[in-house]
Backbone as CSV, one residue per row, in Angstrom:
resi,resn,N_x,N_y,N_z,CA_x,CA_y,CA_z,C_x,C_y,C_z
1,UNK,12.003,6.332,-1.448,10.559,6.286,-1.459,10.066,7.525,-2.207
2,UNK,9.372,7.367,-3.067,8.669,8.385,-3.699,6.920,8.037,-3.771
3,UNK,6.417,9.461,-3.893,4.818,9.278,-3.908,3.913,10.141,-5.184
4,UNK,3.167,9.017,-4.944,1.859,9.205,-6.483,1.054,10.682,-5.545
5,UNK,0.636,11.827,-5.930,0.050,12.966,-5.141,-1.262,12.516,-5.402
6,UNK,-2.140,11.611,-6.304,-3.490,11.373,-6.346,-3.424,9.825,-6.931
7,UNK,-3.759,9.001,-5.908,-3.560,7.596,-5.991,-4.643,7.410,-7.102
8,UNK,-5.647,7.730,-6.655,-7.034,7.287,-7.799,-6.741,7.626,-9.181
9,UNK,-6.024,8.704,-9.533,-5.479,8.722,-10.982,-4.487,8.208,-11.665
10,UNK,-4.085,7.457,-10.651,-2.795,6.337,-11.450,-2.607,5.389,-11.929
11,UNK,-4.247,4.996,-12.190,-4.491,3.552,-13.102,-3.922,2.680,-12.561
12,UNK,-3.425,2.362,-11.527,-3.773,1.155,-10.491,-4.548,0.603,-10.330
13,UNK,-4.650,-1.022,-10.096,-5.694,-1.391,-9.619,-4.773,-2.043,-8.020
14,UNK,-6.000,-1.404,-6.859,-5.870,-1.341,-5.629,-6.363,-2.751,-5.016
15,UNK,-5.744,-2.945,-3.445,-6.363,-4.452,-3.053,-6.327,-4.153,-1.929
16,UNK,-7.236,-4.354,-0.986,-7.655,-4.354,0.375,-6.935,-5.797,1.168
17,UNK,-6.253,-5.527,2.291,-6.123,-7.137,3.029,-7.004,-7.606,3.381
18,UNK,-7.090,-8.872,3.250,-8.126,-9.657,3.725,-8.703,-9.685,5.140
19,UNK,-7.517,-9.515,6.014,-8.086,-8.852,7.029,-8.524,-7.827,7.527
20,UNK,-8.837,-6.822,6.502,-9.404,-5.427,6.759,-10.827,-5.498,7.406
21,UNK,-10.977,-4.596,8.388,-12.981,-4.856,8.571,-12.948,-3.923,8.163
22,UNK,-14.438,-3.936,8.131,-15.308,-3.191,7.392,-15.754,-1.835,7.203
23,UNK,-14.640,-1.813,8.386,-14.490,0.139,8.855,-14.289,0.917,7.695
24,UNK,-13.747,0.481,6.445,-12.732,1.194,5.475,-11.405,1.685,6.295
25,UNK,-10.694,1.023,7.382,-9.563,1.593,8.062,-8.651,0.457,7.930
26,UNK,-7.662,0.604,6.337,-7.100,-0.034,6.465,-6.233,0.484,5.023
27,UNK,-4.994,0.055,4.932,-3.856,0.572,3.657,-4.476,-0.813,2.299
28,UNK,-4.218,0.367,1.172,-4.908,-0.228,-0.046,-2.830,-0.680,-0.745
29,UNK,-2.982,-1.953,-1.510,-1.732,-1.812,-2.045,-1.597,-1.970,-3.431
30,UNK,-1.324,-1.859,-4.820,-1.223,-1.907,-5.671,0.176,-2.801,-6.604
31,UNK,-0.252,-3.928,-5.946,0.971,-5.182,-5.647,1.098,-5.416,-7.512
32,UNK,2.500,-5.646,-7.650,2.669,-6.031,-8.799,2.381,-4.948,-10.039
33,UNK,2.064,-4.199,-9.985,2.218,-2.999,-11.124,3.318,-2.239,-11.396
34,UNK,4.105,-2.114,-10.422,5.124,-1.179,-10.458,6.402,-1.624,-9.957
35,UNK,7.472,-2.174,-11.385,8.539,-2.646,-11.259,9.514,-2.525,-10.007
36,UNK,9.604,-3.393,-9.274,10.647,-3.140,-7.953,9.783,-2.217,-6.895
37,UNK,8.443,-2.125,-6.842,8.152,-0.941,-5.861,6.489,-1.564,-5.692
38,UNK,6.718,-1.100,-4.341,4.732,-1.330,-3.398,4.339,-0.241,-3.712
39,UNK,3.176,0.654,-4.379,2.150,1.504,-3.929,1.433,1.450,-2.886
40,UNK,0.954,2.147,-1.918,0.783,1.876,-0.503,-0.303,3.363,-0.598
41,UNK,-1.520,3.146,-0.238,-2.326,4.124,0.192,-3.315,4.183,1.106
42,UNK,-3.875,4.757,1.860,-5.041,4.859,2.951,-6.205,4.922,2.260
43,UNK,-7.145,3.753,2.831,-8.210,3.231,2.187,-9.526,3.973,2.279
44,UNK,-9.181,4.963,3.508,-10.013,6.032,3.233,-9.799,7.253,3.025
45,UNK,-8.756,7.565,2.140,-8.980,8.618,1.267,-8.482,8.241,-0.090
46,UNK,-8.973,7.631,-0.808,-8.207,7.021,-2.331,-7.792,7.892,-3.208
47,UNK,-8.358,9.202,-3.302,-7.502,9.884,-4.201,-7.095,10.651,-3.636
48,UNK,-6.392,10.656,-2.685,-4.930,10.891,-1.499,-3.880,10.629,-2.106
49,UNK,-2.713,10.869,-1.653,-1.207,10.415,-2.053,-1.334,8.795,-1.575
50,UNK,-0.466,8.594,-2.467,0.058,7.119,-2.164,1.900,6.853,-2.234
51,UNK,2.160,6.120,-0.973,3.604,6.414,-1.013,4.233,4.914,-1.969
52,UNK,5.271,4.823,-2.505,5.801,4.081,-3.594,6.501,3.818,-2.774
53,UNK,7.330,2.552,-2.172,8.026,1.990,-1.276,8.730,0.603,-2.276
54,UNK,10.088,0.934,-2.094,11.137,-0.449,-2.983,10.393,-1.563,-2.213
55,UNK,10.296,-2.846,-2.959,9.330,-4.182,-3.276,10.469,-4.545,-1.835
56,UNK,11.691,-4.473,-1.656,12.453,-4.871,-0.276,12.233,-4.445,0.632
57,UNK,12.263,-3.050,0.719,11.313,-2.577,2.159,10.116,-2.764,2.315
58,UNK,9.373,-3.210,1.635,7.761,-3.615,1.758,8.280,-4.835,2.452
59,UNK,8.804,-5.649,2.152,9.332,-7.142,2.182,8.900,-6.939,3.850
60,UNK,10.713,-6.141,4.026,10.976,-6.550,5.318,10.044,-5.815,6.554
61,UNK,8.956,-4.639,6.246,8.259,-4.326,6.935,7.096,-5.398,7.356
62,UNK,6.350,-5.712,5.927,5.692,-7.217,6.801,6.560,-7.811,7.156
63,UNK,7.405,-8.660,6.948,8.063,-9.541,8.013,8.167,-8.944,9.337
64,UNK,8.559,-8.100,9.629,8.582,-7.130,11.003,7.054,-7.114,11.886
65,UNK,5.701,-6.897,10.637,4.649,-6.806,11.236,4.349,-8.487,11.832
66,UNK,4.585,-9.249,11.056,4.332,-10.593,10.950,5.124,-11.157,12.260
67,UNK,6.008,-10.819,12.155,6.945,-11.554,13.809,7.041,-10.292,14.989
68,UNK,5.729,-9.686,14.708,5.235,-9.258,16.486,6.224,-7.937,16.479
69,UNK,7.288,-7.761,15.749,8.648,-6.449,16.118,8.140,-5.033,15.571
70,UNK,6.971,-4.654,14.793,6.116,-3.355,14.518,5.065,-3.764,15.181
């Protein structure tokens, strides 16, 4: 895992889940830009770090969130 130190300057374009409310309390992801890897950042601080996570461990963490085990 490696991380971007200022997400907002990395020419990403960011995506909120659909189930986010409206709090702004929720992880921004930058799906599909970055060969083999999730960008992953906190939606309220955007030009915060963002951690770079292999496209497989993203995988299997939702699946984990998804079947109740996180």
């Amino acid at each position: 895992m490696t991380k971007i130190p200022n997400a907002s300057a990395a020419g990403l374009t960011w995506t909120k889940s659909s189930f986010s409310g409206g709090n702004n309390d929720c992880v921004e992801v930058a799906a599909g830009q970055l060969a083999g890897a999730m960008p992953v950042r906190d939606s309220k601080v955007p030009a915060g770090p963002a951690l770079v996570v292999p496209t497989g461990a993203w995988g299997a963490f939702v699946d984990g969130v998804k079947a109740g085990a996180l």
